[in-house]
N, C-alpha and C positions, 0 to 999 in steps of 0.2 A: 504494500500500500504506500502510496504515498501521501503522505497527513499532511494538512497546512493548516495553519492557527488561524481559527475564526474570531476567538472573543472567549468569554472567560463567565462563568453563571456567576453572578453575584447576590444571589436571593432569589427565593420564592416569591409567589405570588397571589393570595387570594390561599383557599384549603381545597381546591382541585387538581391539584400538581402543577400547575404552570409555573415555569422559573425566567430570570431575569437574564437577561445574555446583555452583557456590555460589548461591542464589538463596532470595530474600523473597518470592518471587512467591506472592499468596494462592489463585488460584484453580491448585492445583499440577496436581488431578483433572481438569480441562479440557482442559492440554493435555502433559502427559506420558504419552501414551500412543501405542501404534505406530499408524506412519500420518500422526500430525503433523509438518507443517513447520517448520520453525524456520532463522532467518537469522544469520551469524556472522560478528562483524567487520563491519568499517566499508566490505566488499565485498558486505556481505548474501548470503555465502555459502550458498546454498538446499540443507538437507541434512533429513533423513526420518527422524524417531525410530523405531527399529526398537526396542530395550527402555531400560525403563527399571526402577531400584530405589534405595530408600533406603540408604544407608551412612552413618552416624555423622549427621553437619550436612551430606552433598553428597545432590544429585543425582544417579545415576547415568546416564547416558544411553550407548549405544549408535546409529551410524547403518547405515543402509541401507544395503549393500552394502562395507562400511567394516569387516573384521575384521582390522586388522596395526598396531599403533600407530604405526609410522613414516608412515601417512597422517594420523594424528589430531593428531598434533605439532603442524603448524601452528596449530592451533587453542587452543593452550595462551596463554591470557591474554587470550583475545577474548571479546569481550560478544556476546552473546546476545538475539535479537528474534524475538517472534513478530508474526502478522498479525493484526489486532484482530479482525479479519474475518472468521479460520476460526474465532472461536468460536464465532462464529452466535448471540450474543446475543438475546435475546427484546427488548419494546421496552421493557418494564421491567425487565430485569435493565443490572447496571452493574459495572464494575471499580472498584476504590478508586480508583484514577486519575481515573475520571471527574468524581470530585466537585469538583477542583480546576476554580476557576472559576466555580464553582455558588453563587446565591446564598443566606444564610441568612435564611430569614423566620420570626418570631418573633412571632405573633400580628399577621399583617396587614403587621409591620413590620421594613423590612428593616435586618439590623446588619452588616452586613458580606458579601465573598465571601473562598471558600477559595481559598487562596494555595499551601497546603504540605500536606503530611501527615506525623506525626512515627510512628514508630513505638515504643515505647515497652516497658521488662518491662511493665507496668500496664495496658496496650493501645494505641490505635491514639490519637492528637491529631489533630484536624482545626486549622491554623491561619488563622486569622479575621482579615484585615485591614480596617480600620474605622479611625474616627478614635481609639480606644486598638485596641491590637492585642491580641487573646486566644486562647484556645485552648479549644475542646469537644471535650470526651472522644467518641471514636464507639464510640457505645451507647444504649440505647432509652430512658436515663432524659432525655436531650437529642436524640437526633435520631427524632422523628415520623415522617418518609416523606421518602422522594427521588424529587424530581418528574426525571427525564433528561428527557421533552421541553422544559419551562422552563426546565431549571437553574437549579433552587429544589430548596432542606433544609430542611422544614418544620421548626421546633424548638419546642421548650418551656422553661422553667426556663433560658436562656440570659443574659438580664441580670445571672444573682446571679454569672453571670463574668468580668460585663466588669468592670474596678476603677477 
């Protein structure tokens, strides 16, 4: 399998089992919805979104078969994995995750690979290690195309950030 961190339960909800999902996760439409898997805890406990809705900053989530809070409880303060797999990715679609690793080409020439990603009020930072270390905003006025089979970000206008 391979797991990627969605978000983290932080409380229950109401005496039905529904529990509170804190999570940055961008692609939320993919997989919160009924039907999906999702794994919890460092047991990759494999449980089945039955609903799900917005409340305030949570996630709400509900599992299959799971209506009485005293089962949910364990799960209060455990992190959250889904399977990269069930999202059935096309060959060119990609998760921000992916980019990490990917290298930056800049007209033919390479400056660096992505190390980190920052998330930011302003938007999203790609961080850039190279021999000076920087950061490209992720947005179309610097990033071109994202090759996933190469692992290459084709870029433009990128020098005027390195210092």
């Amino acid at each position: 399998m391979n797991l990627i961190y969605i978000g983290k339960i932080v409380n229950t909800h109401g005496i039905k089992g529904e529990v509170r999902l804190l999570s940055n996760f961008e692609e939320k439409d993919l997989i919160f919805k009924e039907g999906f898997k999702v794994y919890i805890g460092s047991m990759n406990e494999e449980e089945t979104i039955n609903t799900y809705r917005r409340h305030k900053q949570f996630d709400m989530i509900s599992f299959k078969g799971i209506n009485d809070i005293n089962l949910v409880l364990k799960f209060k303060g455990k992190k959250v994995y889904i399977n990269k797999d069930d999202l059935n990715l096309k060959d060119d679609e990609y998760l921000l995750e992916d980019l990490i690793g990917m290298k930056i080409i800049n007209n033919e020439e390479q400056l660096g690979t992505v190390t980190d990603i920052y998330d930011t009020k302003a938007g999203k930072l790609l961080y850039i290690s190279f021999a000076k270390n920087y950061y490209i905003p992720y947005n179309s006025n610097y990033i071109k195309q994202v090759d996933v089979r190469r692992k290459e970000i084709q870029t433009e206008n990128v020098k005027d950030l390195i210092l």
